[in-house]
C-alpha positions in Angstrom: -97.2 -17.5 197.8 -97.6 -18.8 200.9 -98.2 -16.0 204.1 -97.7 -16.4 207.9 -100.9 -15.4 209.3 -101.4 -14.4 213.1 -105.1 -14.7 214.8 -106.3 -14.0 217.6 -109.4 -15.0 219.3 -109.3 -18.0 216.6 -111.1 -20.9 218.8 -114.0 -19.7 217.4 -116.5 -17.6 216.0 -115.5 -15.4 213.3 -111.9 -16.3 214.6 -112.2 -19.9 213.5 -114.0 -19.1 210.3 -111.0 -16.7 209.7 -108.6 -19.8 210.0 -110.2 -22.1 208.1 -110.3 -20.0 204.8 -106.8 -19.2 205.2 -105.7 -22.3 206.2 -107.8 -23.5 203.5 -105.8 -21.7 201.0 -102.6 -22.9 201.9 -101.3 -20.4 204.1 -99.3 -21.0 207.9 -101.9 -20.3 210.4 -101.2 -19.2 214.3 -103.8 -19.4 215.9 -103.8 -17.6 219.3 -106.5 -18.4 222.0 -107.2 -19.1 225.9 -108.3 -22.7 224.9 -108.4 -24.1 221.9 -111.6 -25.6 220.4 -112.4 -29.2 219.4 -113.1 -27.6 215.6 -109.4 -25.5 215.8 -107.7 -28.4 216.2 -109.4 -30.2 213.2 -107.4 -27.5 211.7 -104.2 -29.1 211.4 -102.9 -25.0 212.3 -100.5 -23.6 214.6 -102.2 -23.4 218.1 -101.2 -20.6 220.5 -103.1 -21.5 223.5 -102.7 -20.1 227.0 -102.5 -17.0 226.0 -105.4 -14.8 228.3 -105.1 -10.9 226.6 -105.8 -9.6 229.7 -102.6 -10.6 231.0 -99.8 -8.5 231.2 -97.4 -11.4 231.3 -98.9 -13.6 228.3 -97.6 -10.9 225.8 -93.9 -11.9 226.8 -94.7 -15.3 226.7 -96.5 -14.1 223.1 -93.4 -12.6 221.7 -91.2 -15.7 222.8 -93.2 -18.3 221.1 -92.9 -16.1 218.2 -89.4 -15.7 217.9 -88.0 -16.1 214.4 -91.5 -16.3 212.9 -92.0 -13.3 210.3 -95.6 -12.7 209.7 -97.2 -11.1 206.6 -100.7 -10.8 208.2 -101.7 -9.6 211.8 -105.6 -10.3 212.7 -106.4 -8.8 216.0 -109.7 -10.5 216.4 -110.4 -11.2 219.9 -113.3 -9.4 221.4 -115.8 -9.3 223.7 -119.4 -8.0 224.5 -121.2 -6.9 227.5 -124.2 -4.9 227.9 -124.5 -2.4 230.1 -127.7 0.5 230.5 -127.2 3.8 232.0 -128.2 3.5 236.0 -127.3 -0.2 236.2 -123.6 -0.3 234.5 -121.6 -2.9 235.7 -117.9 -1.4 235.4 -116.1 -4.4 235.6 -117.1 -5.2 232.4 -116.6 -2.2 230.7 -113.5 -2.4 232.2 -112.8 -6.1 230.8 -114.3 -4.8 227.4 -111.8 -2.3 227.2 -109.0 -4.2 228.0 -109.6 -7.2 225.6 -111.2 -5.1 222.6 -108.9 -2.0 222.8 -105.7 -2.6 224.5 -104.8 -6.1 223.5 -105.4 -5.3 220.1 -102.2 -2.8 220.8 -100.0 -4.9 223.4 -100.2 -8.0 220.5 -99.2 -5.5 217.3 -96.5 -4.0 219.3 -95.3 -7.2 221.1 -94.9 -9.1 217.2 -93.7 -5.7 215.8 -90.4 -6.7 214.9 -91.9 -9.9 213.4 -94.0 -7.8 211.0 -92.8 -8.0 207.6 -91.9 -4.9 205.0 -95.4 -5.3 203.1 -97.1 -7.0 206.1 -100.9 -5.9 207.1 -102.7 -5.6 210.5 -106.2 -6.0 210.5 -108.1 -4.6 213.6 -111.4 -6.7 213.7 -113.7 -3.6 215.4 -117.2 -2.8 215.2 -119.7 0.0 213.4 -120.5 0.6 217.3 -117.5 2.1 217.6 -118.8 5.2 215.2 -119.9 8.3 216.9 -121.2 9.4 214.0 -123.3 6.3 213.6 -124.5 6.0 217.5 -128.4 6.4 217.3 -129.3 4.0 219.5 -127.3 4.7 222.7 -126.3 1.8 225.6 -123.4 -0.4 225.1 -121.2 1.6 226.7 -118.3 -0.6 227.4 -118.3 -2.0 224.1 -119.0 1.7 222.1 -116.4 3.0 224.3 -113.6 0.1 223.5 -114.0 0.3 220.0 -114.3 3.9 219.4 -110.8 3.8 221.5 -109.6 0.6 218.9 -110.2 2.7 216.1 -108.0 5.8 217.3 -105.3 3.5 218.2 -105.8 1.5 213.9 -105.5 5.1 212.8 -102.3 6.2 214.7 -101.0 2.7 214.2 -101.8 2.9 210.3 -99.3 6.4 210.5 -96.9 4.9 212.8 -96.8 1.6 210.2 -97.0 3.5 206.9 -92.9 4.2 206.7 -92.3 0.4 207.4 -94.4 -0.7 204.4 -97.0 -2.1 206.6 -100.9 -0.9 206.1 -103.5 -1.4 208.5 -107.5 -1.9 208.3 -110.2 -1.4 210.6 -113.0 -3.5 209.3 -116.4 -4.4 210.7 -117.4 -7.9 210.1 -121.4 -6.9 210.1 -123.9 -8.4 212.1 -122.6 -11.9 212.5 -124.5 -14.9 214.1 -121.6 -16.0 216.9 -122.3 -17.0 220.6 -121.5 -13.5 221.3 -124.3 -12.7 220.5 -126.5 -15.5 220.6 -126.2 -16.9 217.3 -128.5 -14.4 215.8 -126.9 -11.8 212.8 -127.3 -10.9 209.6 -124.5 -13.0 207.9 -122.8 -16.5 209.2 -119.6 -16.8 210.4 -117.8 -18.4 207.3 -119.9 -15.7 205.2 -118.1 -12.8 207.2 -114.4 -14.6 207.2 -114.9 -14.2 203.4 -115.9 -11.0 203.3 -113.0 -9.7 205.5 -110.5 -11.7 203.4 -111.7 -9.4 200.4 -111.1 -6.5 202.4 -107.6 -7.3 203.6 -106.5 -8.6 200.2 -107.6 -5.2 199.0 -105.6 -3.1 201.8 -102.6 -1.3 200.7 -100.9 1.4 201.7 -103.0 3.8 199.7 -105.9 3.0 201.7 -103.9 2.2 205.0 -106.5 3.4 208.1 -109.2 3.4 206.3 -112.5 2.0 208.6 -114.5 -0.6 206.4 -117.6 -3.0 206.5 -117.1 -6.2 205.1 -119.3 -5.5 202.4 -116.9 -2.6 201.6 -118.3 0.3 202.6 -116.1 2.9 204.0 -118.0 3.9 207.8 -118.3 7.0 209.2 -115.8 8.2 212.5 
């Protein structure tokens, strides 16, 4: 059966990968980005563009492009990385890092909240660097800080959702070779679209808020 899927960040990167298998697979892509990419519009997918998530005003104009789609599958994807070391942190960034990685994933799931269908999932692209637990390393601040901050709001939204029949993921897409960060990771793009795609077709509301790697391992807080 065919599914309305929602991305964000989907001009490239994992985002574009994500489109292409599900676009691939017969389903109604929207694909939501700043600019779309010479390789999104190959696509033959619903393109979003204009939208900037640090706007306050682009979620309106979100919601109103929206209206009268219902959506079975919500992929906050956008994200971004800075890198910042302890006596040189540049807090603009953090700032923009915290805006883009942990509030628009928010402002976006509550904006197309009454698009969400009964049986509908989110899925909250995040990041292993997000885990306390898992911090050995240090640095990053902006972008530890923004995920760690995602994840509490994919927990309290996987609550919030339950009653509605809608389950939510928090999934880490490993270390993946984007521009982000420089083309150099552990798996490809397309490799890590897959991956996630197994992971949200295996979400349900028994395992609503859990926090996953692609590979399927369940990561530590």
């Amino acid at each position: 059966m065919s599914m309305n899927v929602v991305i964000t960040g989907a001009n490239r990167g994992i985002g574009l990968s994500l489109s292409k298998v599900y676009a691939g697979q017969g389903h109604q892509v929207y694909a939501v980005c700043r600019k779309p990419s010479i390789e999104l519009e190959t696509l033959g997918v619903h393109i979003i563009a204009g939208i900037n998530l640090r706007d306050v005003l682009d979620y309106e104009r979100l919601r109103s492009r929206f209206q009268g789609v219902a959506i079975d599958l919500l992929i906050n994807n956008a994200g971004v990385l800075r890198d910042e070391q302890l006596g040189r942190i540049d807090f603009d960034a953090v700032q923009e890092q915290w805006e883009v990685n942990a509030l628009a994933p928010l402002r976006v799931t509550d904006a197309l909240l009454e698009n969400l269908n009964r049986g509908a999932k989110v899925a909250l692209i995040t990041s292993r660097m997000g885990s306390i637990a898992d911090n050995t390393s240090g640095g990053r601040y902006g972008y530890r800080m923004s995920k760690a901050a995602l994840n509490a709001a994919g927990v309290s939204l996987a609550h919030d959702l339950k009653p509605r029949g809608i389950s939510v993921a928090l999934l880490h897409p490993g270390l993946v070779g984007t521009d982000m960060i420089g083309g150099v990771g552990d798996v490809t793009p397309d490799q890590a679209a897959q991956r996630l795609v197994t992971r949200i077709e295996a979400l349900s509301l028994e395992n609503t808020g859990t926090f996953w790697h692609a590979n399927g391992e369940v990561l530590p807080w």
